[in-house]
Structures are given as C-alpha cells and as structure tokens.
Residue, then its C-alpha position, 0 to 999 in steps of 0.5 A: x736228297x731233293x728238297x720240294x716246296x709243293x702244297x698241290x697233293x697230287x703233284x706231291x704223290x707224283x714227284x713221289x713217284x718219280x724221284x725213285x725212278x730217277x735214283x732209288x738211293x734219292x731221298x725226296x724231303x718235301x715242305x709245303x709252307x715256305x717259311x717253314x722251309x726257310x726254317x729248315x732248309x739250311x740242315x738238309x742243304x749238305x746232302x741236298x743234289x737238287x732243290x725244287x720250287x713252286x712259287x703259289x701255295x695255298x694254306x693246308x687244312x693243318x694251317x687254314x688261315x695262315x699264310x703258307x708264304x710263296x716260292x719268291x720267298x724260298x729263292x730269296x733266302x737260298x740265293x743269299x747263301x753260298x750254292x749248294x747245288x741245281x735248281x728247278x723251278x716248277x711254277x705256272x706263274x710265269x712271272x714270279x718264275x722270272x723272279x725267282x731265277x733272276x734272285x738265283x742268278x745274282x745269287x750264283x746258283x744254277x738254275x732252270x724252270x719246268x713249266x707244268x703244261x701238260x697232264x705228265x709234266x712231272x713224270x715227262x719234263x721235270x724228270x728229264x731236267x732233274x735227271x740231266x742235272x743231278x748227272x751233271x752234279x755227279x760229274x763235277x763231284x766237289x763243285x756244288x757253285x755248278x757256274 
C-alpha cells in the first residue's frame, strides 16, 4: 500500500495511473487534508511499503474555508513514530522539502525528494524512485527502520 497526501486532481489521476504500473497488487490510499491524514494514517501504516507527501495543499471544494494544513505537518507526526517504511517527498517548495526530510531524518526514516519538474515527473522520476525503494524494502523484508 502507498499512502499520498496530494489535494492537485490531475497529479492524483496520474500517480493512479502509476502506481499499478509499478505493482498491480499495490493498493494507492490517498488524503488531501493533512490533518485528516494524521487522523488516519496510523491504521494504514502496517500494510503501508511507502508514504508519499506534498507539502502546499490548497482547501477542496468539500472543504472551502478550511484549512487543509500542510505536508510539514504530516513529516512531524510520522517522524515521532517508529519507521514504517520509505518516504517520498513530492513538493515544489524547496524549502519546507527541506524540512520536512530534516523532521524524518531525526525521526529515522528513510527518505528522498522527487522534485515536480517536468510535465511527466510523476510518470518518469517519481516512478523510478518508488520503484527502486519498494525493491529495496522487499529486499530487507522484516526491516521497515531501512537506516
């Protein structure tokens, strides 16, 4: 299972499209407010191979008014509890990124960024990255820590 904070609705139908392509058994759980992820996240974790975050997320139409909160926020919570396993973070904004891996990194979670440059950076980088470390996570079956 890959667990996504994404609010855009066009990157949420391509990593839709991806994620099969990577696994057909991989199931895609996705959230587009940060606290409710928060809420949630911790009964998806067990089965969880990979976590993916945005950092900006801008209020849904089902939420106008309401403030989604941010990926920070996400990286904060999951970074106080024992790794689960690999994490990407997908955000153009280079300096909250920073942040966010530096909260997961004292956390000790395995963690790398995708930058979304590019018109196919889901379909080309972030692929390539989730691909490379849900392998790596099948190698070392029975270590999720992945120091």
């Amino acid at each position: 299972m890959i667990l996504l904070l994404e609010d855009d609705a066009d990157r949420l139908t391509r990593f839709r499209t991806v994620v099969p392509r990577i696994d057909a058994c991989l199931e895609l759980q996705h959230w587009s407010d940060a606290r409710a992820m928060i809420r949630e996240i911790e009964r998806y974790l067990p089965q969880a191979r990979l976590v993916s975050l945005d950092h900006d997320l801008e209020p849904g139409e089902e939420s106008a008014g309401t403030d989604p909160g941010d990926g920070l926020e996400v990286a904060k919570f999951l970074a106080a509890l024992p790794p689960a396993c690999p994490v990407i973070i997908h955000s153009s904004n280079s300096q909250r990124s920073l942040w966010m891996a530096g909260e997961f990194e004292l956390g000790g979670w395995y963690c790398r960024r995708v930058a979304p440059i590019g018109e196919d950076w889901i379909e080309r980088d972030w692929r390539h990255l989730a691909r490379k470390l849900l392998r790596r996570t099948q190698r070392s079956s029975g270590d999720s820590a992945l120091a």
